[in-house]
VEXDREN-2710 file (C-alpha; in Angstrom, 1 decimal):
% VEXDREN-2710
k/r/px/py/pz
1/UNK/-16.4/-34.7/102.0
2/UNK/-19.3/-36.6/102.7
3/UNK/-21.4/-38.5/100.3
4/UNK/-24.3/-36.1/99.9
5/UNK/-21.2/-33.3/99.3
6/UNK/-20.4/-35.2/96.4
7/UNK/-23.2/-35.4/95.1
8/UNK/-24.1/-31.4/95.4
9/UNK/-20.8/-30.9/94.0
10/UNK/-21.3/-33.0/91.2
11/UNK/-24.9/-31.3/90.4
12/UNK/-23.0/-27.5/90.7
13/UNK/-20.1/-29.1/88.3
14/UNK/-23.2/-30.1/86.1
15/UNK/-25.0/-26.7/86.2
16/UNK/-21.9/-24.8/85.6
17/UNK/-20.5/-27.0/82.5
18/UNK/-23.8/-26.6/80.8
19/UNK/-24.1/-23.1/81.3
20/UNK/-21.0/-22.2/80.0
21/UNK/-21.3/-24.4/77.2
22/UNK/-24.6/-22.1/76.6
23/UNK/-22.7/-19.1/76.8
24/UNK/-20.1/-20.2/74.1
25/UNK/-22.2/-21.3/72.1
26/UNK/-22.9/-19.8/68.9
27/UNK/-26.2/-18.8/67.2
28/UNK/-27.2/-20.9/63.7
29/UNK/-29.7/-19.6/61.5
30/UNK/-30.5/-23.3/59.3
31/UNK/-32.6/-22.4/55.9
32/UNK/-33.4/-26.4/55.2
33/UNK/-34.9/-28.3/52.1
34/UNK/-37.8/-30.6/53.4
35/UNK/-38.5/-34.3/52.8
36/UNK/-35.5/-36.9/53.1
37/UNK/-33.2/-33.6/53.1
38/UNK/-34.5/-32.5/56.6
39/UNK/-34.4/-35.6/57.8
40/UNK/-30.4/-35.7/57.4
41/UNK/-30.3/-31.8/58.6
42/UNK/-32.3/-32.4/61.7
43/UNK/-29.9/-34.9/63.0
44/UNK/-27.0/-32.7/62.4
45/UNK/-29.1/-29.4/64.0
46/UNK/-29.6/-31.8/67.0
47/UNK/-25.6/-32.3/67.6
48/UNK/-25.3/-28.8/67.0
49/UNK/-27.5/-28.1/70.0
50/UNK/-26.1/-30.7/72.1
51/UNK/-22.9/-28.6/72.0
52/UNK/-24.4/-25.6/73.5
53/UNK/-25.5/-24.2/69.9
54/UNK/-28.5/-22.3/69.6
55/UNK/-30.4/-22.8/66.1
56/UNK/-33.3/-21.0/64.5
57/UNK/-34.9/-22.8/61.7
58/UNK/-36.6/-21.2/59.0
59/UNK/-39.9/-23.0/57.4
60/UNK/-43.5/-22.6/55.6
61/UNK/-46.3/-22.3/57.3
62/UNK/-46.7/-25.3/54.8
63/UNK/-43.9/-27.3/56.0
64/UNK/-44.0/-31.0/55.0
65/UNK/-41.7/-32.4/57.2
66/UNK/-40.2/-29.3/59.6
67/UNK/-42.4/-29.3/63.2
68/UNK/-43.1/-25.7/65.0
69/UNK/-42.1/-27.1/68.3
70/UNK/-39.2/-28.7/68.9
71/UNK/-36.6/-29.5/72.0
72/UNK/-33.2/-28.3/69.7
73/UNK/-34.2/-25.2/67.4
74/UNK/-36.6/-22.7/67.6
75/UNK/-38.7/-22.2/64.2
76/UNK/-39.2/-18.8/62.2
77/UNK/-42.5/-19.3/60.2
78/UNK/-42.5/-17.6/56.9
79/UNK/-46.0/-17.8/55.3
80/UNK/-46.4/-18.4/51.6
81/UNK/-49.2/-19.5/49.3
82/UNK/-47.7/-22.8/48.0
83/UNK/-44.7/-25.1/49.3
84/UNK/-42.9/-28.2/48.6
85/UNK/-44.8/-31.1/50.2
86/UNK/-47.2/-34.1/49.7
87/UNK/-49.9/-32.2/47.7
88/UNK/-46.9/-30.6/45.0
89/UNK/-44.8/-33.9/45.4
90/UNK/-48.1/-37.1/45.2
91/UNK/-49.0/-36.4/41.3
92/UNK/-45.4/-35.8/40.2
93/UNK/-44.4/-38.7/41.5
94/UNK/-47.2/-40.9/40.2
95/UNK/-46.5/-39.4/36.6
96/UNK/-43.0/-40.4/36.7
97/UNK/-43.6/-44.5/38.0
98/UNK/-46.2/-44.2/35.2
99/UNK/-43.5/-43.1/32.6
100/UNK/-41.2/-45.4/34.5
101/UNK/-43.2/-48.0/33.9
102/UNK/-43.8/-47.8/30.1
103/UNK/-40.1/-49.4/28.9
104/UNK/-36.2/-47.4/28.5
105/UNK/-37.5/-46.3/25.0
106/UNK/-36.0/-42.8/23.8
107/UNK/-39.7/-41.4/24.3
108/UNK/-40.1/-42.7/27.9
109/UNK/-36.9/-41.1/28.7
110/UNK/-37.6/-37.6/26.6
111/UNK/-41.1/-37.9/28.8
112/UNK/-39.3/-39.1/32.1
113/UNK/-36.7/-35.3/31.4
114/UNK/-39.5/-33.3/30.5
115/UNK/-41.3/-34.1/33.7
116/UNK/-38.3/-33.9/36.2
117/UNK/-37.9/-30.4/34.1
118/UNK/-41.0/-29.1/34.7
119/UNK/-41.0/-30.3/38.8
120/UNK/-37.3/-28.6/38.9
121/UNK/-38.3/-25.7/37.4
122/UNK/-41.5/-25.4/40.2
123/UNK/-39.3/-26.1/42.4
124/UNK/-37.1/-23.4/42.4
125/UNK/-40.1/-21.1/41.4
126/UNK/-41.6/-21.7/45.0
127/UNK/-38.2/-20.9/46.6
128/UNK/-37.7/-17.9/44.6
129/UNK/-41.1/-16.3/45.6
130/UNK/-40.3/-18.0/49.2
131/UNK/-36.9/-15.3/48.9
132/UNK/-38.9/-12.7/47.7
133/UNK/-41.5/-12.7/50.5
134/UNK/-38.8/-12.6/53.2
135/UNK/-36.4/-10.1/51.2
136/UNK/-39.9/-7.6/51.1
137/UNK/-40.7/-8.7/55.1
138/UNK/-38.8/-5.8/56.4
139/UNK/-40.0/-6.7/60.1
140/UNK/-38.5/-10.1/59.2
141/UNK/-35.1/-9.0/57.8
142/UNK/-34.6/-6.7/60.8
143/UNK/-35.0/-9.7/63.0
144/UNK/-32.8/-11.6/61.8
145/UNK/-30.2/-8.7/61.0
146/UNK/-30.9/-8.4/65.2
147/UNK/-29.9/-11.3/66.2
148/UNK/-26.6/-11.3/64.9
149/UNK/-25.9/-14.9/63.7
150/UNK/-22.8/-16.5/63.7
151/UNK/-23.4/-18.3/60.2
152/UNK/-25.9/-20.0/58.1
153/UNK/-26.4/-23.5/57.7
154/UNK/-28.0/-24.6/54.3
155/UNK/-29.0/-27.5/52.2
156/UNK/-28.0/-25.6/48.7
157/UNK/-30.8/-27.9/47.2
158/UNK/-33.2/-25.3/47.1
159/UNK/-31.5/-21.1/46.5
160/UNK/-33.5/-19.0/48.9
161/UNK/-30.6/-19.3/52.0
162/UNK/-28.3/-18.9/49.7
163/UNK/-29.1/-15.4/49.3
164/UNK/-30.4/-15.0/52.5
165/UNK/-26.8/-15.4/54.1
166/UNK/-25.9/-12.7/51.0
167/UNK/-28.4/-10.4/52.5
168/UNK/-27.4/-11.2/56.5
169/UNK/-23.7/-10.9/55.6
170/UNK/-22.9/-14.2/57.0
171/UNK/-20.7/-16.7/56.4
172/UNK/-22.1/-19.4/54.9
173/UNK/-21.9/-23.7/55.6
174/UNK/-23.8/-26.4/52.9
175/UNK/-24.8/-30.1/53.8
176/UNK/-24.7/-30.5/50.5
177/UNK/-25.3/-33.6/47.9
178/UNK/-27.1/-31.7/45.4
179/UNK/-27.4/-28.2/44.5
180/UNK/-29.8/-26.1/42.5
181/UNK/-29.6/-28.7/39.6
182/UNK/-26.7/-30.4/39.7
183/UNK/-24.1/-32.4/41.9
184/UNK/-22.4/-30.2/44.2
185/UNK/-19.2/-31.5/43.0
186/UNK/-19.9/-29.8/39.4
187/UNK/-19.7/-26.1/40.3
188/UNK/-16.7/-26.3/43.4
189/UNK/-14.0/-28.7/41.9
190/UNK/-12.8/-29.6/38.2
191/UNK/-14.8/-32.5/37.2
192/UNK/-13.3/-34.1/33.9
193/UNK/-16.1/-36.0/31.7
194/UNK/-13.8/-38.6/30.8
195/UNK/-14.4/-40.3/34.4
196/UNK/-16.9/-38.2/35.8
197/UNK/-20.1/-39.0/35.7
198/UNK/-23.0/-37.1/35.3
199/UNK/-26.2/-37.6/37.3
200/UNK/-28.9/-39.2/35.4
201/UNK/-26.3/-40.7/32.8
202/UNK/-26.2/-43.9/35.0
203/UNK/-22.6/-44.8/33.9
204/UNK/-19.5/-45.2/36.7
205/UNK/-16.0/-43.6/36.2
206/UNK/-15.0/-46.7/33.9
207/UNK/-16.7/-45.0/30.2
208/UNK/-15.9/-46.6/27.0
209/UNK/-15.8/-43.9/24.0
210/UNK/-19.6/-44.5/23.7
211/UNK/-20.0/-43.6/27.3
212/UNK/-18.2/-40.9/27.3
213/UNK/-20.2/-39.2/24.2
214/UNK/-23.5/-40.2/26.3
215/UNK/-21.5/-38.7/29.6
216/UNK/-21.3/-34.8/27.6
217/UNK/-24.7/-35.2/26.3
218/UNK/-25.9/-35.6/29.9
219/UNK/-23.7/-32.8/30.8
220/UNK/-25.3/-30.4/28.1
221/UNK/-28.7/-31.4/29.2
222/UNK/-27.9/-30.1/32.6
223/UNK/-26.0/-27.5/31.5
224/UNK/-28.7/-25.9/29.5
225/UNK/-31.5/-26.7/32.4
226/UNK/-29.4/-24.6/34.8
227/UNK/-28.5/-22.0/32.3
228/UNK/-31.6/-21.2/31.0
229/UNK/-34.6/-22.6/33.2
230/UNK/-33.2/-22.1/36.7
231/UNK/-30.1/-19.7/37.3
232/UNK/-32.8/-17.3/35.6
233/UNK/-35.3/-17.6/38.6
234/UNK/-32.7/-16.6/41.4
235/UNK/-31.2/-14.2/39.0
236/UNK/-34.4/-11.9/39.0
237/UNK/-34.4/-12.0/42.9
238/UNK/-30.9/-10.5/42.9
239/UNK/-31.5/-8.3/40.2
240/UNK/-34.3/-7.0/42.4
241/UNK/-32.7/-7.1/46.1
242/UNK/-28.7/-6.6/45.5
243/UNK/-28.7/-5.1/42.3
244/UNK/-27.3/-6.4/38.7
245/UNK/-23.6/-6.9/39.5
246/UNK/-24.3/-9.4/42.2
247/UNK/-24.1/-13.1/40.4
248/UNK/-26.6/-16.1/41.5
249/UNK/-24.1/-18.1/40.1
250/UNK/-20.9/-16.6/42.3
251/UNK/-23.5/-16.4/45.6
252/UNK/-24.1/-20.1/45.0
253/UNK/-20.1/-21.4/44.2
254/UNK/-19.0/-18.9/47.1
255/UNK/-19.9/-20.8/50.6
256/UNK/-17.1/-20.8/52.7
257/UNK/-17.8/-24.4/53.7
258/UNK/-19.2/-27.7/52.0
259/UNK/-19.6/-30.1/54.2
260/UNK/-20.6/-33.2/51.4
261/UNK/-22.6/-35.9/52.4
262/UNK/-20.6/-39.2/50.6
263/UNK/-17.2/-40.2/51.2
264/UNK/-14.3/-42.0/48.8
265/UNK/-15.7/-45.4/50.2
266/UNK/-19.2/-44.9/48.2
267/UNK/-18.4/-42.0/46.1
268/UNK/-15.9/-42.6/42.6
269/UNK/-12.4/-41.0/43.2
270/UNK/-12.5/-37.6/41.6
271/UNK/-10.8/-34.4/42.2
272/UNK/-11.4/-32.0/44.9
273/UNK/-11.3/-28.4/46.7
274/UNK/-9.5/-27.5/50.4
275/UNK/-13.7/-26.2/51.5
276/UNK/-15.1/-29.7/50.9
277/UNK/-15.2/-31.7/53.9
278/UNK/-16.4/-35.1/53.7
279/UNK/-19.5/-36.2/56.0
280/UNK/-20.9/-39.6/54.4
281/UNK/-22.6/-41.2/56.8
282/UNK/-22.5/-38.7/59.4
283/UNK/-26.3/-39.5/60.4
284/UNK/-25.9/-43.7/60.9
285/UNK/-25.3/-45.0/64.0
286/UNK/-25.1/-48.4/65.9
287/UNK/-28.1/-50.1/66.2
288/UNK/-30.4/-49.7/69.3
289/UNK/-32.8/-52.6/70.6
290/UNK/-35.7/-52.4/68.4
291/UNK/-39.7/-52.1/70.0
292/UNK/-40.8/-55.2/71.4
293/UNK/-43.0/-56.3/68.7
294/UNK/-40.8/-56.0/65.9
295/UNK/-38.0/-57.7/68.0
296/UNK/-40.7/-60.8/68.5
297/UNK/-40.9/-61.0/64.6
298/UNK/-37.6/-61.0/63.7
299/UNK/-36.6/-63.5/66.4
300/UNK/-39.4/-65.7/65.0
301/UNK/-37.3/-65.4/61.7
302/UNK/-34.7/-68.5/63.0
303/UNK/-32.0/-69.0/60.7
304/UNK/-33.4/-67.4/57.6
305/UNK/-33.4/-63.8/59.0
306/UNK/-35.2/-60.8/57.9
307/UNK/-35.8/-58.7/55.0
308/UNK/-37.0/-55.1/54.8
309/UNK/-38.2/-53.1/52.0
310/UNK/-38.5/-49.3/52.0
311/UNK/-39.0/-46.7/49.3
312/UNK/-37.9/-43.7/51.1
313/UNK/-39.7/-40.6/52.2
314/UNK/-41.3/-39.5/49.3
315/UNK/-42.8/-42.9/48.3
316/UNK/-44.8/-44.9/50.7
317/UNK/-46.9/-47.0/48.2
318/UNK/-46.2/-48.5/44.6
319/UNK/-49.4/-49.4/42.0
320/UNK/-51.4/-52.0/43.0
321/UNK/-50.6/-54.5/40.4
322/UNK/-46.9/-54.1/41.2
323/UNK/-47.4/-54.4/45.6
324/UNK/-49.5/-57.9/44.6
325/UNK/-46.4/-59.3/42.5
326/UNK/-44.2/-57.9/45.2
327/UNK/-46.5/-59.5/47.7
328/UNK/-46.4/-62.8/46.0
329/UNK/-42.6/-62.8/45.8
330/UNK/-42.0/-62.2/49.5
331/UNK/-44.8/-65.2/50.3
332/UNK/-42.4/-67.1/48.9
333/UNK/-39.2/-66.4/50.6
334/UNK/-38.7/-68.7/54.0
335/UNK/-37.4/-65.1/55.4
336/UNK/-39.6/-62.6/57.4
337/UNK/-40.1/-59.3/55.8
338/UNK/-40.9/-56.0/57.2
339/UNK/-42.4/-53.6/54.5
340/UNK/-43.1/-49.9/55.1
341/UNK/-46.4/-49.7/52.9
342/UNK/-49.5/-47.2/53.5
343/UNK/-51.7/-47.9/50.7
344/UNK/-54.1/-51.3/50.3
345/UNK/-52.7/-54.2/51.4
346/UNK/-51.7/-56.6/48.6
347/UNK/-54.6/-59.5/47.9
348/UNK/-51.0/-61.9/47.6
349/UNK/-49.8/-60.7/51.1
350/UNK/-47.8/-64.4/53.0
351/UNK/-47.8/-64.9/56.5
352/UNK/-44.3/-64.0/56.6
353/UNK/-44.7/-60.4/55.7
354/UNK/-45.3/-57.4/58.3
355/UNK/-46.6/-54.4/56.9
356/UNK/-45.6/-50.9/59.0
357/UNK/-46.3/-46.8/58.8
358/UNK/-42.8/-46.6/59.6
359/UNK/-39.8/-48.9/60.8
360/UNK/-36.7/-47.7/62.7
361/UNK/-34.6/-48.3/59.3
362/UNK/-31.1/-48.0/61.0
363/UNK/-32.0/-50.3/63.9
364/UNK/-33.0/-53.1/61.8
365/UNK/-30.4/-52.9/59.4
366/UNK/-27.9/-52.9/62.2
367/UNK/-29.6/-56.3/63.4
368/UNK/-27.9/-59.4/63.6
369/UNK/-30.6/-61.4/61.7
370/UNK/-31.0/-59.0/58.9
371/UNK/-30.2/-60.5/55.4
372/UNK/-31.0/-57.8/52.8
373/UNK/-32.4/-54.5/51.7
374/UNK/-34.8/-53.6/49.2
375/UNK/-34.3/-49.9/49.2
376/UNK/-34.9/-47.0/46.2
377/UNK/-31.7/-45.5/46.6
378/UNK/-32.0/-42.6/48.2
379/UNK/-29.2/-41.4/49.8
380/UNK/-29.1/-41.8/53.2
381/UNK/-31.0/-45.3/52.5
382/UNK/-27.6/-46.5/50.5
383/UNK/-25.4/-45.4/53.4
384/UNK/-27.0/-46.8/56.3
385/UNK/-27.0/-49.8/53.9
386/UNK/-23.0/-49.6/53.9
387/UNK/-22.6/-48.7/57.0
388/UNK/-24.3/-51.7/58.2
389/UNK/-22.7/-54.0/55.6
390/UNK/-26.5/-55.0/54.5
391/UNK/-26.8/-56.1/50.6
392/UNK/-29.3/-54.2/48.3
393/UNK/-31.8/-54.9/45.7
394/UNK/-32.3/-51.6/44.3
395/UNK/-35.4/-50.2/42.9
396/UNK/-34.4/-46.9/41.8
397/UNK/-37.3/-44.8/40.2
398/UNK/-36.2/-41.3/39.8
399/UNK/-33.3/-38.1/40.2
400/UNK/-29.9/-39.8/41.6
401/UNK/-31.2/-43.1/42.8
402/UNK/-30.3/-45.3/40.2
403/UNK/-26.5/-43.1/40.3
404/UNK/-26.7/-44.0/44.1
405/UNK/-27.3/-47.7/43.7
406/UNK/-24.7/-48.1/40.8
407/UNK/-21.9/-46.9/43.2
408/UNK/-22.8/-49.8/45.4
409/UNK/-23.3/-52.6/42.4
410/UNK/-20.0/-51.3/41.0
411/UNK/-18.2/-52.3/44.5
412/UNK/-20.5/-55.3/44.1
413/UNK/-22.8/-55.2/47.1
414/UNK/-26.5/-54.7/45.2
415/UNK/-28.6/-55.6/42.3
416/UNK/-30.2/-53.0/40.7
417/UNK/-33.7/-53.8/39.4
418/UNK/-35.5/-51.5/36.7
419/UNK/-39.1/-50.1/37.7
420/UNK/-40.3/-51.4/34.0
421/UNK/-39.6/-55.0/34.5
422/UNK/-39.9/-55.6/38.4
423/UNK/-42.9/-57.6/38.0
424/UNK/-42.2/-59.5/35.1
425/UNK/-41.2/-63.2/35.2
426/UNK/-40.5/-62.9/38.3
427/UNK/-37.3/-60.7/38.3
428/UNK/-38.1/-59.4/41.9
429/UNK/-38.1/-62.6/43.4
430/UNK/-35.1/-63.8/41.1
431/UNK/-33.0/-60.8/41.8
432/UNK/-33.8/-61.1/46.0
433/UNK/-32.5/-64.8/45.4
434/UNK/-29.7/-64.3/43.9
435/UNK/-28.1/-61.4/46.4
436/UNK/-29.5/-63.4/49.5
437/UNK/-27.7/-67.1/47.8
438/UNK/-24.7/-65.4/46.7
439/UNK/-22.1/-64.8/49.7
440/UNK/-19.9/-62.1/47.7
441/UNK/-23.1/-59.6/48.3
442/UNK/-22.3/-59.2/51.4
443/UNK/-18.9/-59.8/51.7
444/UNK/-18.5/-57.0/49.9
445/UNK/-21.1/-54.6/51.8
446/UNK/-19.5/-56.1/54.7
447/UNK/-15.7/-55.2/53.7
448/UNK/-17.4/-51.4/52.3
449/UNK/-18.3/-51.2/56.2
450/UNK/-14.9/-51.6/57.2
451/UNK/-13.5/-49.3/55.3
452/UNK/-16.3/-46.8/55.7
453/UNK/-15.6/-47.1/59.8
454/UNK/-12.0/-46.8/59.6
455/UNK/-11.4/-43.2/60.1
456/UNK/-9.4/-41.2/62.2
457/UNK/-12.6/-39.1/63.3
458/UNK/-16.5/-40.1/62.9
459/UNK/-18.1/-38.1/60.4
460/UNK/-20.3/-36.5/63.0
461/UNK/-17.2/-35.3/64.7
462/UNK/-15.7/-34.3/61.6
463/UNK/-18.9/-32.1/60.3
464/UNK/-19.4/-30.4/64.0
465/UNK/-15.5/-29.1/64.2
466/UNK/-15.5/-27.4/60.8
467/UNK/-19.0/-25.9/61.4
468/UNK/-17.2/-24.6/64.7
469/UNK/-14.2/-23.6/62.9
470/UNK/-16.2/-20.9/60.3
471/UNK/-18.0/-19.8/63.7
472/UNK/-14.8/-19.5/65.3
473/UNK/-12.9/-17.9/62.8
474/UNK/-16.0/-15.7/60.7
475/UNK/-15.6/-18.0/57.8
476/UNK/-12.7/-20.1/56.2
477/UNK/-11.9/-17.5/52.5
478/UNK/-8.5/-19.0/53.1
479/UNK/-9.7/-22.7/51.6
480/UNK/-12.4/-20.7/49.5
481/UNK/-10.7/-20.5/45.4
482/UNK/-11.2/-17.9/43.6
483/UNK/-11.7/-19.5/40.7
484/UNK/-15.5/-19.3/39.9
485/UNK/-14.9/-15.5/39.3
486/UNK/-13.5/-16.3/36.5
487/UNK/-15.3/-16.1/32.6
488/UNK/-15.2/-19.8/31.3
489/UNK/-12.2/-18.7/28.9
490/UNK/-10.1/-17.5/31.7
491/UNK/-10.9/-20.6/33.5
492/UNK/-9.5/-23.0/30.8
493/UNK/-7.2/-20.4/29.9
494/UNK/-9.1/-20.6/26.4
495/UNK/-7.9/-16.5/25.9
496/UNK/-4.2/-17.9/27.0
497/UNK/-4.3/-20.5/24.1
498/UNK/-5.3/-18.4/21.5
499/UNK/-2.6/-15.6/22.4
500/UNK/0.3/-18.0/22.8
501/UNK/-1.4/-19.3/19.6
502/UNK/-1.9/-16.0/17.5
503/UNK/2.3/-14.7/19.0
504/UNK/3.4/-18.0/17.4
505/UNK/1.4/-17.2/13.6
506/UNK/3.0/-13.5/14.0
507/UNK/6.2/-14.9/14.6
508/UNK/6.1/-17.9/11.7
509/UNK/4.0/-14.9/9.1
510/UNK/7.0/-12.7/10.4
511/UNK/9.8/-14.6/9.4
512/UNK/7.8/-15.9/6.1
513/UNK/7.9/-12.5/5.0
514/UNK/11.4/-11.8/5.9
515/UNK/12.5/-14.9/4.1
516/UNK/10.1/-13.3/1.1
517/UNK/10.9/-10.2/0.7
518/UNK/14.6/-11.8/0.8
519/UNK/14.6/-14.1/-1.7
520/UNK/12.4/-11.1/-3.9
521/UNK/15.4/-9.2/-3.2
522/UNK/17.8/-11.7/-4.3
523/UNK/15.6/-12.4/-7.5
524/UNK/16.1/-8.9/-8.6
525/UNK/19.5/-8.8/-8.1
526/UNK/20.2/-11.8/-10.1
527/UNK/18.3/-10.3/-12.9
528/UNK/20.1/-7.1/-12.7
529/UNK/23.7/-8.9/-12.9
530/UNK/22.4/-11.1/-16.0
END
């Protein structure tokens, strides 16, 4: 065949390949949670559709983070009145670096629970009138009824595609951390306070007695919150939609698949269920040649390297006060540092510090030059970290960041600074000094690496052939226990207990009275004779 033949036939190959890949694909109906959530969920949507996947997205027409137009889903608008974004999230946060700020006394932490409270509780109020709006959309509903889904995708963070799938009669798939107030680990798999932890507690699996009585308090707290503040919300949506005798609770423990974004490297051993498939890290990659610029300032770094400093999604600026001691440290590191920072720049800003709108985190961190981290915590943040084998000084202010970071200083590859003493006596520069002097930093990110890379499958590939196999096989009820149908005292077998319990007194008040009435018997006899 001649060369050009080749080349045809290649091209018809091509054609063919992708169009059959089209036709066996399956159709994905994603209900995301925005901010840092989305970010993790778009990346996985994006492998999805490089498989031959087609995914509808559904979003506000107030949607923070989730674009209209896009190359790899197609969006379903659903308009609403108020949404989770900068203008709910801005004041919240300020309140809680304010309270942050003012000390670990018992009333900064009372005031630091009563305000994540009250931004929960909002929170799920949005998401619940969100549900509400598409449940009475009948035009909607019909839609997506229409187009005949093969399952739906979720971030259980927020409730309102939990019942959605309910409503579609779908099976259903989390990429899950967190659910509606909680862990996800705490409602799908035994999870014994002695060694696990609760979020917020900031203790590891290693609890003295003290720490253990703290652990159940923590416990109670969320307990209570999702007893009483938010089951409540998506309760009345059900009540209203699917009648009485469907359960929230049951609807949320019941997805088929949870495909949980840690692994056993970062995450403290702890029991598990057959429907949780591990996926930490699934979004990091190898690094990729950064834009010229920032390639020209890091090179200029020489032998000291580069730090960068990132709060996350939510939090692009810090005070003032707190950016100029920040500023004044990093002037006097001989390391270049690249700091995403949008508010004023700091009066104390060195020569050696480049301020950006935004930094290809994963491509820097995956540099050879780079030194060190000074990250928030958030999730994805912490496992790029470890997937790159960078050190971190941690600056956790709110939710499961400081939880996030103490997995890592545990394995001893951060530092974990408190928001209330940062800039005092120099703690941020003391605590950058000591993780970027001290080799066993990162050592031990470096051996966390290893062991994080060392798998028979990459979490992508892991997370992409279990979505496939619900699609493939109309859910996965096989791996799916039965348990959270059960009342609390069936599940501990408390009513078990206390019949073993109550046979055993019948039995021993059984043969006391036998052995009674026989030595009555006896008694009177005696008398008789004498």
């Amino acid at each position: 065949m001649p060369p050009h033949g080749n080349v045809t036939f290649l091209l018809l190959f091509s054609v063919v390949f992708v169009l059959w890949r089209i036709c066996h694909g399956g159709k994905i109906l994603v209900v995301p949670a925005e901010g840092s959530h989305w970010v993790n969920m778009d990346i996985l949507i994006k492998a999805l559709h490089s498989r031959g996947h087609s995914v509808d997205v559904i979003r506000t027409n107030k949607s923070w983070y989730i674009k209209d137009d896009s190359l790899h889903y197609k969006t379903i608008t659903v308009p609403v009145t108020e949404a989770f974004n900068h203008e709910f999230v801005n004041p919240i946060l300020k309140r809680m670096i304010a309270i942050g700020r003012g000390g670990s006394s018992l009333l900064s932490f009372a005031n630091l629970q009563v305000e994540i409270s009250n931004a929960i509780i909002n929170v799920h109020r949005i998401m619940c009138k969100m549900a509400t709006d598409m449940f009475e959309d009948k035009d909607l509903m019909n839609i997506l009824k229409e187009r005949e889904y093969d399952l739906v995708l979720i971030d259980p963070a927020w409730g309102a595609g939990i019942m959605l799938a309910h409503a579609l009669k779908l099976p259903l798939v989390y990429n899950v951390r967190w659910i509606t107030g909680a862990e996800g680990h705490l409602v799908v798999a035994p999870s014994p306070l002695s060694h696990i932890p609760i979020t917020g507690s900031r203790l590891s699996d290693k609890m003295t007695f003290i720490e253990r009585v703290k652990n159940l308090m923590f416990f109670v707290i969320w307990k209570a919150q999702d007893v009483f503040l938010i089951d409540p919300q998506y309760q009345a949506v059900c009540d209203k939609f699917f009648g009485p005798e469907v359960r929230y609770s049951d609807l949320l423990k019941g997805a088929d698949l949870w495909l949980m974004r840690v692994d056993f490297v970062f995450e403290f051993p702890r029991p598990t269920m057959p429907n949780v498939v591990y996926m930490g890290g699934f979004q990091c990659k190898p690094a990729e040649p950064l834009p010229e610029h920032l390639e020209e300032f890091v090179q200029s770094s020489g032998e000291h390297g580069v730090i960068i400093m990132s709060m996350g999604t939510f939090v692009s600026e810090l005070p003032a006060d707190m950016t100029n001691e920040m500023a004044a440290a990093f002037a006097r590191l001989p390391q270049k540092v690249i700091w995403r920072h949008t508010g004023d720049r700091p009066a104390s800003l060195g020569n050696n510090t480049l301020l950006v709108d935004w930094m290809p985190q994963n491509d820097l961190l995956g540099h050879p030059k780079m030194k060190l981290f000074v990250a928030h915590g958030g999730t994805n943040s912490v496992q790029e970290a470890l997937y790159h084998g960078v050190p971190v000084v941690g600056l956790p202010l709110f939710f499961d960041q400081y939880d996030n970071l103490l997995r890592l200083k545990e394995r001893g590859g951060a530092k974990i600074l408190s928001i209330a003493t940062v800039d005092k006596d120099d703690n941020f520069l003391k605590a950058i000094q000591e993780v970027l002097n001290e080799p066993s930093y990162r050592m031990n990110m470096q051996r966390l690496s290893r062991l994080h890379r060392d798998t028979p499958m990459k979490p992508m590939d892991t997370a992409l052939f279990w979505i496939e196999f619900v699609m493939r096989h109309k859910g996965a009820a096989h791996l799916r226990t039965e348990s959270y149908r059960l009342p609390w005292y069936s599940y501990h077998s408390v009513d078990v207990v206390l019949f073993l319990a109550g046979a055993v007194l019948l039995v021993l008040c059984t043969i006391f009275l036998l052995i009674r009435c026989l030595y009555t018997t006896m008694c009177k006899h005696k008398a008789k004779r004498d």
